[in-house]
N, C-alpha and C positions, 0 to 999 in steps of 0.2 A: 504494500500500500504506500504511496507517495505519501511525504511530509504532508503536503496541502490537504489531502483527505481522511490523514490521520488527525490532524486539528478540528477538523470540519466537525467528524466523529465524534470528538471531544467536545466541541462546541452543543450539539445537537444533543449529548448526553448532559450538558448542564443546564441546558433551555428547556430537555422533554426529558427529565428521570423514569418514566416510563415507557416500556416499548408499543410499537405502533402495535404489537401479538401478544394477545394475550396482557398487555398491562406489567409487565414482568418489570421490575428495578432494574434498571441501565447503570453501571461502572466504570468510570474509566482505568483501564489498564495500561499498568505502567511496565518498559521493559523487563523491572526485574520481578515481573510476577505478581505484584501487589496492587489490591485493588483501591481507587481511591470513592468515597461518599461524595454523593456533588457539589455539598456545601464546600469542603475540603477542594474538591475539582474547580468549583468558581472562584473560591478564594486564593487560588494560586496557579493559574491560570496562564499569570504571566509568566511564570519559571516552568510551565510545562511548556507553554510558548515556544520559550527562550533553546529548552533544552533539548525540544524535539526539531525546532528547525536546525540545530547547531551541532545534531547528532552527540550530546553530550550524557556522558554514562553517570551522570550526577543523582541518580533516583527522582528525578520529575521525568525521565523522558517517555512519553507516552507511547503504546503501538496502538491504541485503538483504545473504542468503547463496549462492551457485550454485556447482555446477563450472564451471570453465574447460574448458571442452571441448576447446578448439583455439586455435593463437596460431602467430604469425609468429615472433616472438621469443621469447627466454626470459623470464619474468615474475616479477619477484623481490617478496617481502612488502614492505609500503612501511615497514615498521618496524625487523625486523630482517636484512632482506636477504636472507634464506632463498629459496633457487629453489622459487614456487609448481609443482608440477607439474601437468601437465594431460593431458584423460582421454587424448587420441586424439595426444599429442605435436606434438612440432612441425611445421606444414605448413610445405611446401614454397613460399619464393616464387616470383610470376609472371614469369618473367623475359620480357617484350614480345619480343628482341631473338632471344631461343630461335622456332625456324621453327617453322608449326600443320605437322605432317604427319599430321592427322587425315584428310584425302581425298584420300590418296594412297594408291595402288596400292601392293603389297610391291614390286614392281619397279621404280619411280619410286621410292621409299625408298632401297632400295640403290643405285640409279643414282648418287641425290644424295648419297650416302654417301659412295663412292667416289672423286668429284669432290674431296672437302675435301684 
C-alpha cells in the first residue's frame, strides 16, 4: 500500500471508528504490531504523519487501519492502554492436552466421561 493510502486509511479510521460491515471498531495499525484507539490515533496524528511519510521505524509509523476480528488475548492500545476490543471477542485457546473427541461415538463419550 502506498504512503498516500496508508494515511488516507488512517485518516478514515479516525473520522469513521466504525466499519462500513457490520459496524465493527476500526484501529489503526502500526508497523510494529500494535494497535492504536482513535482518540490516541487523532491525537497524534501528526507523528504518525511525520513517521509514515518518512519511512521512520520510531513506533508511530503506521501500515494501515483494520478491525481486529479475533485474538487470543486481550489487546491493549500501545499508547494509552485502553483494551482495543475486537469484533468476534476473545477465542478460545488450543489446549493440545484437552482429548479430540471429534470421532467418537455418544457412547464412547460418556463411557470416557464416566471413567475421570
Amino acid at each position: 500500500m502506498l504512503t498516500k493510502e496508508i494515511l488516507e486509511t488512517v485518516r478514515e479510521a479516525i473520522r469513521h471508528p466504525f466499519s462500513s460491515y457490520g459496524c465493527y471498531p476500526v484501529y489503526t495499525v502500526l508497523a510494529d504490531g500494535t494497535f492504536l484507539c482513535r482518540t490516541c490515533a487523532r491525537e497524534n496524528y501528526r507523528q504518525i504523519s511525520e513517521s509514515t511519510r518518512h519511512d521512520c521505524n520510531d513506533g508511530w509509523k503506521a501500515i494501515g487501519a483494520d478491525v481486529l476480528w479475533e485474538t487470543e488475548d486481550e489487546e491493549y492500545c500501545g499508547h494509552c492502554n485502553k483494551i482495543i476490543e475486537s469484533a468476534y471477542g476473545i477465542v478460545e485457546k488450543v489446549n493440545p492436552s484437552k482429548k479430540d473427541h471429534s470421532n467418537k461415538t455418544f457412547a464412547q463419550f460418556v463411557e470416557e466421561s464416566l471413567d475421570v
